[in-house]
ROFI-18339 format. One record per residue: residue in one letter; x, y, z of N, C-alpha, C in turn. Coordinates in steps of 0.2 Angstrom, whole numbers, plus 5000, padded with zeros to 4 digits. Example, Ala and Ser with C-alpha at 12.3 -4.5 7.8 and 13.67 -1.06 7.14 Angstrom:
BEGIN
A506649725039506249785039506649845039 S506449895035506849955036506450005039 
This chain:
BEGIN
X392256005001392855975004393055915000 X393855915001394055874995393655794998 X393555754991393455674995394155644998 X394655664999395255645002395055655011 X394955735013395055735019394255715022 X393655705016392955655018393155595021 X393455555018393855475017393855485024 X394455545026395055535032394555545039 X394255605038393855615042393155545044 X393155515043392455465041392855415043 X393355395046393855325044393455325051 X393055355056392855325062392255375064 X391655325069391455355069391355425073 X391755435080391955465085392355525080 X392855535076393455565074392755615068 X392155575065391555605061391255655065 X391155625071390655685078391155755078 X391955735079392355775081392155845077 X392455805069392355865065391655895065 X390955865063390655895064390355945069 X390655935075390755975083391056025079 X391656045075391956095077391356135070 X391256105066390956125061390156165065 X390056135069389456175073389756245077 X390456245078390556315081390956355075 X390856355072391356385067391356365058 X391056365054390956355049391656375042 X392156335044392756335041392756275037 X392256215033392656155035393256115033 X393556165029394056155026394556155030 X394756235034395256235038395256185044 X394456185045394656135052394756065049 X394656035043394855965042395455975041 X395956015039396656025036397056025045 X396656065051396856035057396755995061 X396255975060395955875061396555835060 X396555855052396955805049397755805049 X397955855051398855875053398855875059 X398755935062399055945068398855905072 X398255885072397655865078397755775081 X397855745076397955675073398755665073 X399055705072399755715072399955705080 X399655745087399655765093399355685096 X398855675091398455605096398855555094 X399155535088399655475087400155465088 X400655535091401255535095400955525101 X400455525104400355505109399655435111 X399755405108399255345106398655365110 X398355415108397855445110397355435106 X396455405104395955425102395755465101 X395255505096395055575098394555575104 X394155535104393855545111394355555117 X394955555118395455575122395855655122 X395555685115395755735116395955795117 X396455815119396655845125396255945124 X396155945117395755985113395255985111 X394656015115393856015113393856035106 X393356025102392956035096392856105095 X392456145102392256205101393056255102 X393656225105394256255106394656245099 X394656205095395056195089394656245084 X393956265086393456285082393856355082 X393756405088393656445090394556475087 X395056405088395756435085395656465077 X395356425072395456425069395056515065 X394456515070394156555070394556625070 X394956605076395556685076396156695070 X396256625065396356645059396156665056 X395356645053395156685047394856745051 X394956755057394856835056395456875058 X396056845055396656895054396856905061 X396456895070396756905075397456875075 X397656805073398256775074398456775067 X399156745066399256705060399256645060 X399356575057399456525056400056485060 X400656545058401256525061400956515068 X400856565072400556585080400156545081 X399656535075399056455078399556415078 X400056395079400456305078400556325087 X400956405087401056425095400456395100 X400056415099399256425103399056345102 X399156335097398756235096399356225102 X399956205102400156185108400156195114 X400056275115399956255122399256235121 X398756255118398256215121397956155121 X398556125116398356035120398856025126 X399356055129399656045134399356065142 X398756135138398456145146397856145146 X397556135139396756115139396456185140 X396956255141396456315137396356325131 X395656395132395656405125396056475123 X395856435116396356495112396356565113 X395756605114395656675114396056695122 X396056645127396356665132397156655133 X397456605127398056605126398356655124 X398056675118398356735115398356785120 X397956815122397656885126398256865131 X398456825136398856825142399356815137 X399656795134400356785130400456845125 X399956905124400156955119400056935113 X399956885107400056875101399656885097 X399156935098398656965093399256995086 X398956965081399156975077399257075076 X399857105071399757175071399257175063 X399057215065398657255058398557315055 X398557365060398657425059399357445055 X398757465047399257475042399757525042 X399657585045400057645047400457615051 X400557575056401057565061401457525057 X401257465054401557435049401957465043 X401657505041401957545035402557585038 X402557605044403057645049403757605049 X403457535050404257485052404357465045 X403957465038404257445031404657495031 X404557565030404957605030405457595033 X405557595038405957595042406657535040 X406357495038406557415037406857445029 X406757475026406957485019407357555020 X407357605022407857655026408457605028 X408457575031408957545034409457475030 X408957455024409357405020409257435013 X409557505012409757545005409857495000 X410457475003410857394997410357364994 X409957334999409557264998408857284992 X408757364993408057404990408357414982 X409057424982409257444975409557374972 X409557314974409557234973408957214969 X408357234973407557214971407557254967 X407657344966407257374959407957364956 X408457324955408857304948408857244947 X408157184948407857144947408157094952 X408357094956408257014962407857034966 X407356994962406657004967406756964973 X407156914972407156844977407356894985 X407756944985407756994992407057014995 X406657004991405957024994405856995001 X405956915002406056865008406056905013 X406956925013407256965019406957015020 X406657075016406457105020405657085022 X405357045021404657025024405056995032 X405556945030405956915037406256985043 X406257035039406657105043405857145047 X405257125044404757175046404557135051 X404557055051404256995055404657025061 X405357025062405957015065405657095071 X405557135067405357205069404757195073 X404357155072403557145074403557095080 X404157045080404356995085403656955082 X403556935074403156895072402756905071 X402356965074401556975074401357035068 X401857035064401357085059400857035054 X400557065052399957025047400257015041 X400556945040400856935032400656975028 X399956965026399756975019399657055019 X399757115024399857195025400557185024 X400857165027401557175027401857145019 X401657085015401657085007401557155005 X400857175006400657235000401057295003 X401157295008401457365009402357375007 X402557315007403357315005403257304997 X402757284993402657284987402557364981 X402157384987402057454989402457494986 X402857484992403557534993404157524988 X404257484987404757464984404757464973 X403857444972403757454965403557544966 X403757584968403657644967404257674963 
């Protein structure tokens, strides 16, 4: 871990338990000090909150974090999910599940709507293979839009990469 988010995290003792709380449920430590240190700090200063105040257990920031690295959610969707879970104090796996937001990953299914997505934007596919890559955006923007945000970035990258350098 960088000595930056050491420093940041160590500035107290209580805010030092925290991290290593979450670090006991989830072995991230990177990701969870980059959400200690943003979101989490961010949520208790707008709110003149301590950590010992809040509103987010150790083993609940743990366990978001966790549905990131295993590709369950995206990122964007944890900022979703961190929210409400400081607003109603669940945890995330029970967020997602009653809210739907399991990230998509099924590459066939995906691959189904890139198709479909480049089917439908001729213009934009014969833009990219005559060198403006910079159209690549809209259509990752056109597969999200299809997915209502839940497809898996980083399949939905390779599969329009895929498609398109063929």
């Amino acid at each position: 871990m960088p000595g930056y988010d050491a420093g940041v995290l160590t500035t107290s003792r209580n805010l030092a338990d925290y991290f290593e709380a979450c670090v006991g449920h989830h072995s991230s430590p990177k990701q969870l000090s980059n959400w200690i240190m943003g979101s989490l700090l961010g949520l208790l200063n707008a709110e003149g909150k301590s950590i010992t105040k809040s509103p987010i257990s150790a083993e609940h920031l743990a366990a978001l974090v966790r549905l990131i690295d295993d590709d369950t959610i995206s990122g964007k969707i944890a900022k979703q999910v961190f929210d409400e879970m400081a607003a109603t104090g669940e945890a995330p796996e029970s967020i997602v599940e009653k809210k739907g937001l399991v990230q998509m990953s099924d590459t066939g299914e995906l691959e189904q709507i890139v198709e479909a997505v480049l089917a439908e934007n001729g213009a934009q596919v014969e833009q990219y293979r005559g060198g403006k890559t910079k159209v690549f955006g809209f259509f990752v923007g056109q597969v999200m839009k299809a997915t209502r945000g839940q497809a898996n970035p980083k399949i939905v990258n390779d599969l329009l990469k895929h498609k398109l350098d063929e």
